[in-house]
N, C-alpha and C positions, 0 to 999 in steps of 0.2 A: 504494500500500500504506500508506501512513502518512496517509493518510484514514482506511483500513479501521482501524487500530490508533487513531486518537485517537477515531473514533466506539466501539471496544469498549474503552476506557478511562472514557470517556464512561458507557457503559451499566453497564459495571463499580463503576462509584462511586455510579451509580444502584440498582444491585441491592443496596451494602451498606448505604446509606441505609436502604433497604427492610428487610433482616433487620432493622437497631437496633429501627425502629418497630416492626415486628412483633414480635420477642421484647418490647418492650417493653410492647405492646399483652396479649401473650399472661399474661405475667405478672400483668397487672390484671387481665383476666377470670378469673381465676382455675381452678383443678382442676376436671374431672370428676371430681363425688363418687361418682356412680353411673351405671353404665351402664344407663339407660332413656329410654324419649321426653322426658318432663317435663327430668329433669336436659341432655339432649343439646341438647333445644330453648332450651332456658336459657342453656347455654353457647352458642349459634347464635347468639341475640340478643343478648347480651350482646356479643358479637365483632362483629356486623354495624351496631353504635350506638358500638363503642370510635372513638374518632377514631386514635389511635395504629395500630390495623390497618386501618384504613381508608388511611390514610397510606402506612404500608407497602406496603400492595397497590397502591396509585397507583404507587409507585416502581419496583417490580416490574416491574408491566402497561408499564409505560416501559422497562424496562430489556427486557423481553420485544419491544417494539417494537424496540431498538436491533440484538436477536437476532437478528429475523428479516430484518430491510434485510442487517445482514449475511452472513445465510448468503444472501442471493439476488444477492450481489455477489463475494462470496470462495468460497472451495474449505471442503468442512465438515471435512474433513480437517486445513483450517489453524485455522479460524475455532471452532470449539466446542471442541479442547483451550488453547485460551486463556483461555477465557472460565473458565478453572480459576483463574488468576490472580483472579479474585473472591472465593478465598478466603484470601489476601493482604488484599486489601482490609478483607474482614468479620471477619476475624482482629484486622487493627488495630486495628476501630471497636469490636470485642467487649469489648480491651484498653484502649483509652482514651476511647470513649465509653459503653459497657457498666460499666468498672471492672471486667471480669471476670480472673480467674487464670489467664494463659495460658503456662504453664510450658518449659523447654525442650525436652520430645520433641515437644509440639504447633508450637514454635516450627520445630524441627526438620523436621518435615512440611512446614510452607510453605515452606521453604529447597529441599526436594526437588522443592515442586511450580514454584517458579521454575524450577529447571534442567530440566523438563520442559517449559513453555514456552518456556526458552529454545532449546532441541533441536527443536522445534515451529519454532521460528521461523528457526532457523539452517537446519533443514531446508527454509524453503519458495526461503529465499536461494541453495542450490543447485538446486534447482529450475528457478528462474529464469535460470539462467546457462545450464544446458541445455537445447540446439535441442529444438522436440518433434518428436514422432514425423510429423508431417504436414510440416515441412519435409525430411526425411530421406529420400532417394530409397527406394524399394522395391527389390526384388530384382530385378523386369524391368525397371527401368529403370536397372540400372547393364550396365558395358560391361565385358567380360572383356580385358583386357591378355593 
């Protein structure tokens, strides 16, 4: 299990990477003025020549990569409400590589969404402590006293 968590720690810091570039990317291309082909295609090109979304999307498609190994290894029931903890991550880089205003009720959110992974995680720990069901004799196979 703690493979499984330092590769979605791993991917986790990959995917905030990713937002920085991208929001950052996004803010250079600048607004749709108008909604038509001309302006839509403009903005298309414009995003698809940024080096900053280009970036971004590398980091993603990677951290997309680290998604998928591990749901094909862990339980998605454990593995995708963690990867909530991402926005911990993208929170911080929002706050001190963004410089953006991240105030106490939003501060407050990522405080709620730790202890939601941590219940995630504490739950897989009993889990594990419990025999499963295929070690546990069936009902024709116990013996009446």
């Amino acid at each position: 299990m703690a493979k499984l968590i330092f590769i979605l720690l791993t991917g986790l810091i990959l995917e905030a990477i990713g937002v920085v570039y991208l929001s950052k990317g996004l803010k250079q291309i600048g607004e749709l003025g108008a909604i038509n082909f001309g302006e839509v295609f403009r903005l298309v090109t414009r995003g698809a020549t940024n080096g900053n979304i280009l970036t971004g999307v590398a980091f993603e498609a990677a951290f997309f990569g680290t998604l998928l190994y591990l749901m094909s290894r862990g339980d998605v029931s454990f593995v995708w409400p963690l990867t909530s903890l991402g926005f911990v991550l993208t929170t911080l880089a929002a706050k001190f590589v963004l410089h953006e205003n991240v105030n106490s009720v939003r501060w407050s959110g990522v405080a709620l969404i730790v202890c939601g992974a941590a219940l995630i995680t504490y739950s897989e720990k009993i889990q594990q402590k419990k025999p499963h069901a295929a070690t546990l004799p069936n009902a024709s196979e116990r013996t009446k006293d």
